[in-house]
N, C-alpha and C positions, 0 to 999 in steps of 0.2 A: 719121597715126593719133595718137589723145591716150594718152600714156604716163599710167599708174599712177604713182603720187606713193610715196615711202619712209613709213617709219613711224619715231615716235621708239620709246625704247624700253617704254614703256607702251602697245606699240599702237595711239595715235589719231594720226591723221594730221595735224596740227598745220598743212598749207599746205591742206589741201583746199576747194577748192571747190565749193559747194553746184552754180552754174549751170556747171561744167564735165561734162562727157563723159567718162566714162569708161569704154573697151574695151580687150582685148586682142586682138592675132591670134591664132589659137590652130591657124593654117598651120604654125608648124612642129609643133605635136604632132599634127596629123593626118597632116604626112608620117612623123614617129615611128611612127605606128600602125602606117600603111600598112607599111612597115620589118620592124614587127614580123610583120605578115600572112603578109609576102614569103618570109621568113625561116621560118618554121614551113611553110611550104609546100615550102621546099628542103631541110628536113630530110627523112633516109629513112624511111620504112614502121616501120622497125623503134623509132622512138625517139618515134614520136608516138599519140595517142589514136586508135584505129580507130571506125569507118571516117574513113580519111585526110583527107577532104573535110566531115566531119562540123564539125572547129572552125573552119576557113576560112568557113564558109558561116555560120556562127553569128558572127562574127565581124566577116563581111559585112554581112547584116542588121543589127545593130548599128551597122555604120559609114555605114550610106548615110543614115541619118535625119540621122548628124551633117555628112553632106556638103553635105544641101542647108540646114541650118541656116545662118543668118546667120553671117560668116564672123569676126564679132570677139566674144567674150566679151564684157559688160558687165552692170551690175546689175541690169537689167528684160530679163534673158534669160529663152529660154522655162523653165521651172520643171522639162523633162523634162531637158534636157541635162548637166547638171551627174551625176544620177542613170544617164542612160544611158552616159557616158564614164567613170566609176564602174565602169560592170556592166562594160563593155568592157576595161579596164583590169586589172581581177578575172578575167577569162576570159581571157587573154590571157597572166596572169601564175601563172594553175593551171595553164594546157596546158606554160607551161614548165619548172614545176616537175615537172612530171610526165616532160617530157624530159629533165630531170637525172636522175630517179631511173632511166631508163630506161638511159639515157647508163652509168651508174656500174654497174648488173647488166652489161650486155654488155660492162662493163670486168672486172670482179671476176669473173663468172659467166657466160662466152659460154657459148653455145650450141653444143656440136658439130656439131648438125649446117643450122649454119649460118658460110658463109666469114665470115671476119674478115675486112672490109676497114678496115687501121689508118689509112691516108690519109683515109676517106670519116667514120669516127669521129672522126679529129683534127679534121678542117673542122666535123663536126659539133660539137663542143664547143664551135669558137669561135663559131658560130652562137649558139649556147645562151648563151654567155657576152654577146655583145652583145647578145643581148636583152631582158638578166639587167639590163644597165645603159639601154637604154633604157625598160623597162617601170617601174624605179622611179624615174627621170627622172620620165616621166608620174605615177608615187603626189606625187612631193615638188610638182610643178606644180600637181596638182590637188585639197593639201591644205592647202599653207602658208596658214596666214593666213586660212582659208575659201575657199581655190579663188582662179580667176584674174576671177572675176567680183566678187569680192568686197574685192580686195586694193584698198588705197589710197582706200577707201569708207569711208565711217561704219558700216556695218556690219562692217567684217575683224575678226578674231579677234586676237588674241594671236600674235604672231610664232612660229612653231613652229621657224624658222633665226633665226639671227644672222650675217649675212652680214658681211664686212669693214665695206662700204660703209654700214653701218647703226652701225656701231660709231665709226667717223671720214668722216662723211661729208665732213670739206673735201678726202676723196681721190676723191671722187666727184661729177659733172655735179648737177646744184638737180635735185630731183624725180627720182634714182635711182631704179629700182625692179629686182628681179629679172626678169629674162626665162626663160624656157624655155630655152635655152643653159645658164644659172647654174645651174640643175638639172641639167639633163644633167652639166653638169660636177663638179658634186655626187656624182652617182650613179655615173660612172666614176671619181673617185678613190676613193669608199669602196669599191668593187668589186675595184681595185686595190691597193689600200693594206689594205683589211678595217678603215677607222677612216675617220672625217671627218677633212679637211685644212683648207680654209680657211671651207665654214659651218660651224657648232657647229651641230647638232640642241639644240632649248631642249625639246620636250614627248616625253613619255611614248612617246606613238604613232609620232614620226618616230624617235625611240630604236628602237623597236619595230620598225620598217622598215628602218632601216640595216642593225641586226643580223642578221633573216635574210636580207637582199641581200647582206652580206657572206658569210653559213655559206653559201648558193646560190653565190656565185663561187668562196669556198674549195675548195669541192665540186667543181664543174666545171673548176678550174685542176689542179688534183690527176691527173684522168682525162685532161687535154689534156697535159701533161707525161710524163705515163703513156704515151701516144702517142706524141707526141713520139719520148721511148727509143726504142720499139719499133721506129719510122720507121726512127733512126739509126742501128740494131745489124741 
């Protein structure tokens, strides 16, 4: 597969080649999705959108157009993809929002006449929580720079991260580029930490995104703790 080339820090690609190829796999963020699918489907009744099957199945059709698309992002991709993992990505990351808020009333505000089960709650949170960090993995994969079709092209944007490797590349292989992992791991330390660790967020928007992934885990760490006790005592 032809790796994505790094950017200096004025965003043009300074090694690029015109008569090179350039794609991405973009396997691991569809096993991300799937992940995420999975996950909202293990949660209970009680902490998700009714009817239960309503956002799986929306979620579904979404995903299967991107199944049978070409399996490497590159820059003469089709013109809907980029838009439909967009929409998927957005739906994917309301329904979970929506599970937090759900998650935090049946913490604060149970229902009498409904059991409390604090075991089936606690797991539930950590569900929420992982998904809280692969959902904004996928925001950061499929913004920095214009997307993963666009990075390392004469067309990429403005570096939205500052990655180490971007900053001293002689600590990093000729033609670096971020992969979907580098995100991911992006997404669970600011998740866990509530700050960026080793990328800097450089634009407005990924600022924008950080903070409310971190109020979203803040939130959900609180009520899992919350459990937690409860479990122990």
């Amino acid at each position: 597969m032809a790796e994505e080339h790094g950017s200096d820090s004025d965003g043009v690609n300074p090694s690029f080649d015109p008569d090179a190829e350039y794609r991405v796999d973009r396997l691991p963020a569809s096993i991300a999705l799937i992940a995420c699918i999975v996950a909202f489907i293990l949660l209970p009744n009680s902490l998700v959108i009714k009817p239960k099957w309503l956002m799986p199945v929306l979620m579904a059709v979404a995903l299967i157009p991107l199944a049978i698309a070409p399996r490497y992002r590159r820059a003469n991709e089709y013109r809907w993809v980029r838009p439909l993992t967009i929409g998927l990505i957005a739906l994917i990351n309301v329904a979970n929002v929506i599970s937090v808020a759900l998650l935090i009333h049946r913490q604060f505000w149970p229902n009498s006449s409904q059991q409390q089960d604090v075991h089936a709650l606690f797991w539930s949170g950590i569900l929420i929580w992982i998904t809280n960090v692969i959902v904004f993995a996928l925001w950061y994969w499929e913004i920095d720079r214009g997307g993963p079709a666009r990075r390392g092209t004469p067309e990429q944007r403005l570096p939205d991260f500052q990655f180490p490797q971007m900053e001293n590349p002689k600590f990093a292989p000729k033609g670096w580029h971020p992969s979907f992992y580098d995100y991911a791991y992006v997404s669970f330390t600011n998740a866990a930490a509530f700050s960026p660790t080793d990328a800097m967020p450089l634009t407005r928007l990924v600022k924008g995104l950080m903070t409310f992934q971190s109020g979203v885990a803040m939130l959900t760490l609180i009520v899992i703790v919350g459990r937690a006790i409860n479990i122990l005592q």
